[in-house]
C-alpha positions in Angstrom: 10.7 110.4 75.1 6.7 109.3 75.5 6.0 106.6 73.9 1.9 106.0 72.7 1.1 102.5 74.0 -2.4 100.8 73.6 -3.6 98.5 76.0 -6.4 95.6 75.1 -8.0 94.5 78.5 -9.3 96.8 81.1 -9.1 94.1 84.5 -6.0 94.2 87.1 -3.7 93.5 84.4 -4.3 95.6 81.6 -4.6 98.5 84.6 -1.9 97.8 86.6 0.0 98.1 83.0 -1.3 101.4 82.5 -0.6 102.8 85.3 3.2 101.8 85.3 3.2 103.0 82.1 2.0 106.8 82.8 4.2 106.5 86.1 7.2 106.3 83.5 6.0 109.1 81.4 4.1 108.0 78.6 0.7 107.9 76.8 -1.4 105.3 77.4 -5.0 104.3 76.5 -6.7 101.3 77.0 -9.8 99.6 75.6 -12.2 96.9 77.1 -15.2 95.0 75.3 -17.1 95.9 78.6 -18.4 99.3 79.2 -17.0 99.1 82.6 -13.3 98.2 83.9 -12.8 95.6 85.7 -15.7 93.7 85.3 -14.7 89.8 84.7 -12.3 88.3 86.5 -11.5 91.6 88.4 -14.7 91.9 89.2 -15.3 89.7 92.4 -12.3 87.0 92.5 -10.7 85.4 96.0 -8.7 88.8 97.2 -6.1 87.4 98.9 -2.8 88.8 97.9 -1.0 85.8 98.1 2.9 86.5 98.0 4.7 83.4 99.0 2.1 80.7 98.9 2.2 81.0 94.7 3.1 76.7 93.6 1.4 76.0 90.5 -1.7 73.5 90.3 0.3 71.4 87.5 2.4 69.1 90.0 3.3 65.4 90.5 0.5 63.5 91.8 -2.3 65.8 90.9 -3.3 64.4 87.4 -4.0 60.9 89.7 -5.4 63.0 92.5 -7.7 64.5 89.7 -9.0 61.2 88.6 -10.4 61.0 92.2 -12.2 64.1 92.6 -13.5 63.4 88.9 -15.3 61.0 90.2 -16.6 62.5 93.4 -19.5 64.6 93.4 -18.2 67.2 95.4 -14.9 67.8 93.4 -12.8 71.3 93.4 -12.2 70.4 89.5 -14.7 69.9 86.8 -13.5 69.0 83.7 -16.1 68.7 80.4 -14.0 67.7 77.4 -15.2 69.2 74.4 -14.4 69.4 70.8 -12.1 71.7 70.9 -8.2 71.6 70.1 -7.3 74.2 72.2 -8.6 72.7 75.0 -6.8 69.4 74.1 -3.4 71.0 74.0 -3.9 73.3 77.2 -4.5 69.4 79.0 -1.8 67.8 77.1 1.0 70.9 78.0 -0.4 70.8 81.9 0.0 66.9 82.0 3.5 67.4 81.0 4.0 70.1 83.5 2.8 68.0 86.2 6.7 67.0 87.7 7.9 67.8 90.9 11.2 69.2 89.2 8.9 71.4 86.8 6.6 72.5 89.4 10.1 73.8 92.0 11.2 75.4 88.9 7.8 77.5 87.7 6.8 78.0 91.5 10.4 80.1 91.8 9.7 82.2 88.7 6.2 83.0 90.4 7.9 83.6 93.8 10.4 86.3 92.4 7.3 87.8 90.4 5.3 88.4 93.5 7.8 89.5 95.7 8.4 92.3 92.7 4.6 92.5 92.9 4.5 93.3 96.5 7.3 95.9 96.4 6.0 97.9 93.9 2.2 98.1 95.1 3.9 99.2 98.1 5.3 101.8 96.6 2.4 103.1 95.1 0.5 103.0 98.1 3.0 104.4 100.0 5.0 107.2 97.4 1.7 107.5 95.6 -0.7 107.2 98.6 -3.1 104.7 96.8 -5.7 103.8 98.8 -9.4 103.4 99.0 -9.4 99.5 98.1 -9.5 97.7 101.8 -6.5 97.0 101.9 -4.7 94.7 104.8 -1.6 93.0 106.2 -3.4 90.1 107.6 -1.6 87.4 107.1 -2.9 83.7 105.2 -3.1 80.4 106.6 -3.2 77.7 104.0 -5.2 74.8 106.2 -4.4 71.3 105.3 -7.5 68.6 106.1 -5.3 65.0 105.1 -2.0 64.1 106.7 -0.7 63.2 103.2 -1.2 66.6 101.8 0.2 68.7 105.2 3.5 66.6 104.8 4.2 67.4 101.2 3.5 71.5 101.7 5.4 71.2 104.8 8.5 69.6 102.6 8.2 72.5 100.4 8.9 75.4 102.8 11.6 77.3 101.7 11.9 80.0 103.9 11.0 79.2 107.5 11.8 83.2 108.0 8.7 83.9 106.2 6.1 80.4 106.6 5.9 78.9 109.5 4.6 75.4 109.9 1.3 75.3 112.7 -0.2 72.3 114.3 -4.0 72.0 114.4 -4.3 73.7 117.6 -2.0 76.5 116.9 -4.0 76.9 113.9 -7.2 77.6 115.9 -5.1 79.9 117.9 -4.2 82.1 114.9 -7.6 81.9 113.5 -10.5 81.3 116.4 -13.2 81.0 113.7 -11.0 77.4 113.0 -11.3 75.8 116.4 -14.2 73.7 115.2 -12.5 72.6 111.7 -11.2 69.5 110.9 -7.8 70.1 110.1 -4.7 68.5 110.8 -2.4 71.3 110.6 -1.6 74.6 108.5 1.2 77.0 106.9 1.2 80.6 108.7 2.6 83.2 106.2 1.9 86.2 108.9 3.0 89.2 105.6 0.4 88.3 103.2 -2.1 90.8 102.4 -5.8 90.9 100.9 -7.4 93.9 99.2 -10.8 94.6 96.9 -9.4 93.5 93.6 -12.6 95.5 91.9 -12.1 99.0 94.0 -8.1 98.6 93.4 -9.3 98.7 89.1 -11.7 101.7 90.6 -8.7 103.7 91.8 -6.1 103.1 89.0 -8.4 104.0 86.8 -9.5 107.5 88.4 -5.3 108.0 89.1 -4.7 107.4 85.6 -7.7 109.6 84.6 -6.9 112.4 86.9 -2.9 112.2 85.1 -4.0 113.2 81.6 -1.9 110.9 79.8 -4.7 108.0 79.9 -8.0 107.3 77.9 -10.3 104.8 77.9 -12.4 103.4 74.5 -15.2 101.1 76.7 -17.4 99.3 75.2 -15.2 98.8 72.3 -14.4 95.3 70.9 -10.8 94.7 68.9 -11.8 92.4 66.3 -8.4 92.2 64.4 -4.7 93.1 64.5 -3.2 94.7 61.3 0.7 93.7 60.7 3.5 93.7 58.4 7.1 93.0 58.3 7.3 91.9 62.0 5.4 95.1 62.8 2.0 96.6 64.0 0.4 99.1 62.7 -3.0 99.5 63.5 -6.1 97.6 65.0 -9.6 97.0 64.1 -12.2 98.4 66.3 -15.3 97.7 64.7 -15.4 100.4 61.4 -12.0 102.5 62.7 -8.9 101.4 62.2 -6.6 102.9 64.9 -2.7 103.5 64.1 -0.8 102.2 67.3 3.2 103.0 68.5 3.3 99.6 71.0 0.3 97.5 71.7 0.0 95.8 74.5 -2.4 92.1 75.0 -3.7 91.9 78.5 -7.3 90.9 77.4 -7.1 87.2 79.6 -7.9 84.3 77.8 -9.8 86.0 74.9 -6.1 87.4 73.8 -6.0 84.1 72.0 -8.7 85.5 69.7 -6.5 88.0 68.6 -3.8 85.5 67.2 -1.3 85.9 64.4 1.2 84.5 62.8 4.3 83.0 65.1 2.6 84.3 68.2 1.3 81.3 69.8 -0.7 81.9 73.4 -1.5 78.6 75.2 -4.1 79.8 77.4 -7.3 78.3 78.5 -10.2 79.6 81.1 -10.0 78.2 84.5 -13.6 78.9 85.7 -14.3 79.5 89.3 -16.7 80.7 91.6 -17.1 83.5 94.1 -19.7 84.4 97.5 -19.7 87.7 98.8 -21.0 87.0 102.2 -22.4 90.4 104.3 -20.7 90.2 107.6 -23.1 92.1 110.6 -22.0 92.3 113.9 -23.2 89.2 115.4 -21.1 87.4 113.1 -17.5 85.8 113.6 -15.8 86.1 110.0 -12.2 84.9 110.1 -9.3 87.9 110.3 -6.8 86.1 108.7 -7.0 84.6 105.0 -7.8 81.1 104.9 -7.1 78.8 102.2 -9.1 75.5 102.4 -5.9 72.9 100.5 -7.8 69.8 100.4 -11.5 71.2 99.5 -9.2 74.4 97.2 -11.2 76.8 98.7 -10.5 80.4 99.9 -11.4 82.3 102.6 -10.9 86.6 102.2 -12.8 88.8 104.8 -12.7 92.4 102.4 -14.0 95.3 104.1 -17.4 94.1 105.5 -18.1 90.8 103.6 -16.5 87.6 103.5 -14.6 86.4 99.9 -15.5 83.1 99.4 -13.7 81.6 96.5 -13.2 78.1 95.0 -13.2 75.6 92.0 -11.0 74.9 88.8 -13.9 73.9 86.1 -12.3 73.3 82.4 -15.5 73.2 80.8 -15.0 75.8 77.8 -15.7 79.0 77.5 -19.3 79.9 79.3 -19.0 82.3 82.4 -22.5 82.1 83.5 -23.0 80.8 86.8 -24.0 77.2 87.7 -26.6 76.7 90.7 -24.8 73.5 91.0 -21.0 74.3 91.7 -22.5 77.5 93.7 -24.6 75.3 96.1 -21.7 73.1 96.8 -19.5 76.1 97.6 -21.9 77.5 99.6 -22.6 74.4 101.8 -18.6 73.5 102.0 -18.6 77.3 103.3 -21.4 77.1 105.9 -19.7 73.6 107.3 -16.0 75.4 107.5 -17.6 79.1 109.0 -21.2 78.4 109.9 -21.1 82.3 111.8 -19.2 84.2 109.3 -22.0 86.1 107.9 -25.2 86.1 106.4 -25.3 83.8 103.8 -29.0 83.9 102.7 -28.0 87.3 101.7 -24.6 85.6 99.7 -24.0 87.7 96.2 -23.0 85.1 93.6 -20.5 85.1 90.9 -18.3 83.1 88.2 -15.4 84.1 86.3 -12.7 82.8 83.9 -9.0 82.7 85.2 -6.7 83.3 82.1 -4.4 80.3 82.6 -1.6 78.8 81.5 -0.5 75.1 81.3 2.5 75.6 83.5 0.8 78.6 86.0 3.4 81.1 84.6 2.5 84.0 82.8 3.3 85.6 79.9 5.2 88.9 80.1 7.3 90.9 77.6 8.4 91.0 74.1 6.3 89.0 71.3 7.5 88.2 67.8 6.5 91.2 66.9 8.7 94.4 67.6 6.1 96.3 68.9 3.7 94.1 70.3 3.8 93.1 74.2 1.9 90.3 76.3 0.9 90.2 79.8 -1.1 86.9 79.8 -2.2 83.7 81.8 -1.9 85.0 85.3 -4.6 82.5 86.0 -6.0 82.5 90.1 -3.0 85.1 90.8 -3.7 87.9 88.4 -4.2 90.1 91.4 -0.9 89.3 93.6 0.8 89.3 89.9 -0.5 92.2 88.5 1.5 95.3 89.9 4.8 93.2 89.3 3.8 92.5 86.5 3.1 96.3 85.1 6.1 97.3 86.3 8.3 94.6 84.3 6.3 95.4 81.1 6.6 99.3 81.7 10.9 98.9 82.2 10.8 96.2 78.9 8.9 99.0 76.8 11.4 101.7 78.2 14.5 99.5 77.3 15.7 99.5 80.9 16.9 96.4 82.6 14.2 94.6 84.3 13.6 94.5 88.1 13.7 91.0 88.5 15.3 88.2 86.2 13.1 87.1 83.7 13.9 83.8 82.9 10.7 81.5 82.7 8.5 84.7 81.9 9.5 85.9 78.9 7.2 84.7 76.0 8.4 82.0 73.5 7.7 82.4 69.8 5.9 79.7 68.3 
């Protein structure tokens, strides 16, 4: 039987849940603040579908390894402590996620999520011949600048079938745009993909439009949650109160907003920063995704344009762009690719990663009987995200889930 489910969040998430929801038969509609989808974190993030390569940032050695770029002027992570408590007790939950035997432990949850993820958009773009959203098998090459680092990713391959472990020089012969890096060696993952997070929103949402079981309420901000008994009933949505069967929370970090009683969402905003760098002819743009370890930079050529992604700033809740942090990524960009592409003509962006302490979302069930998270995705909301719907589409439904769900499943508070 259809069920009617409401969705609050119109990015990758909230859309990748809609459309595994109307796939199974039901009746979905979703509302977004924004009168467009996809327009914040969607909108212009790293693109690189990043399947295997998925260990969390909390890990041992990195709250010491953060004290050192804290105090560099060209750090990945910016942290601006503020008076806030949420902030306080994102920090104090990552610091005690940073061990080795946590990090092996949350970096296999993420690994079974994304292999899920990759199977099923597979099968949409294959059964359901999704397309339109530059997609590619290209294949990512995580680049590794100090010795130190290279040897501890290296210890951590799991499947030599899938990664394979480069020296320098066969790094510049997978990539010739590297030959003039300084890089000590890499890990090859030859089936990972990258893809226009943006024009993938664009096409869900004209597939779900086109189905007739879909609306969208844009432009419409959910200013409460009405509940009783372990129940939802209806939500606030400015003046109108709207009766809802299941409700689903895949609104990023502004979910927390929407608190209540025994439903506790530790989630903070990782900002980070974005170029879209024109590529013309003359230039030499890499082929293959490059991710930048030491510097935590990313490298995605989408369609005609280079993806230039990078930086973890904690620094609250302000999304607007900072000429500072974009300068630095710009210049760290031009010394890595100085002939990708036309940087003078570089589109600039920010947005806020919906994160967790431990790097694992939230998917499934909530306190109350009815009401569903898919949360705190944080840099891999887009490699997560069809997974993701699909999991939360078989939990509605009752059925078993396609994947264990062990380290996913939300905890009450």
């Amino acid at each position: 039987m259809a069920k009617q489910v409401c969705i609050i969040g119109g990015g990758v998430i909230g859309l990748a849940s809609a459309y595994a929801l109307v796939r199974a038969g039901h009746e979905v509609t979703v509302i977004d603040a924004r009168d467009a989808l996809g327009r914040e974190t969607s909108f212009a993030n790293g693109g690189q579908l990043s399947y295997r390569y998925v260990a969390p940032l909390a890990d041992a050695g990195v709250p010491l390894q953060a004290i050192g770029w804290l105090l560099r002027g060209d750090s990945p992570l910016k942290l601006r402590p503020r008076l806030d408590p949420q902030q306080w007790r994102w920090m104090a939950a990552f610091l005690r996620a940073c061990r080795g035997s946590v990090n092996k432990r949350n970096a296999a949850h993420l690994l079974r999520l994304a292999s899920l993820s990759q199977d099923t958009l597979q099968q949409w773009r294959e059964h359901d011949r999704l397309e339109g959203f530059n997609w590619r098998r290209n294949g990512k090459l995580v680049t590794f600048r100090r010795a130190g680092s290279f040897e501890h990713a290296r210890g951590k391959v799991a499947d030599i079938l899938q990664q394979q472990v480069l020296s320098a020089a066969d790094c510049a012969r997978v990539e010739p745009a590297l030959a003039e890096g300084d890089f000590v060696g890499g890990i090859y993952t030859p089936n990972e993909e990258v893809a226009d997070c943006h024009a993938f929103c664009q096409r869900l949402a004209a597939r779900l439009d086109a189905s007739g079981r879909c609306r969208f309420l844009l432009g419409r901000k959910v200013t409460a949650i009405r509940h009783a008994g372990g129940v939802v009933q209806a939500i606030e949505v400015g003046d109108e109160v709207m009766p809802v069967e299941h409700l689903v929370l895949a609104a990023g970090h502004r979910s927390a907003e929407l608190g209540l009683p025994g439903l506790s969402l530790p989630l903070y905003p990782l900002k980070g920063y974005s170029l879209s760098v024109p590529i013309g002819a003359q230039h030499q743009a890499p082929k293959v995704s490059i991710t930048d370890y030491d510097r935590k930079m990313v490298y995605a050529r989408i369609g005609e344009q280079l993806r230039v992604a990078a930086m973890v700033d904690i620094v609250g809740f302000d999304a607007g762009l900072e000429p500072k942090r974009q300068a630095l990524m710009k210049r760290l960009a031009l010394e890595t690719f100085p002939m990708a592409g036309d940087y003078a003509q570089a589109i600039e962006w920010a947005g806020m990663r919906p994160a967790t302490p431990t790097g694992v979302p939230l998917i499934g069930a909530s306190a109350y009987r009815n009401l569903w998270l898919n949360l705190g995705h944080g840099a891999l909301g887009f490699t997560l995200a069809c997974g993701s719907g699909q999991l939360l589409a078989e939990l509605i439904d009752q059925h078993l889930p396609s994947i264990d769900m062990q380290g996913l499943a939300p905890r009450a508070a």
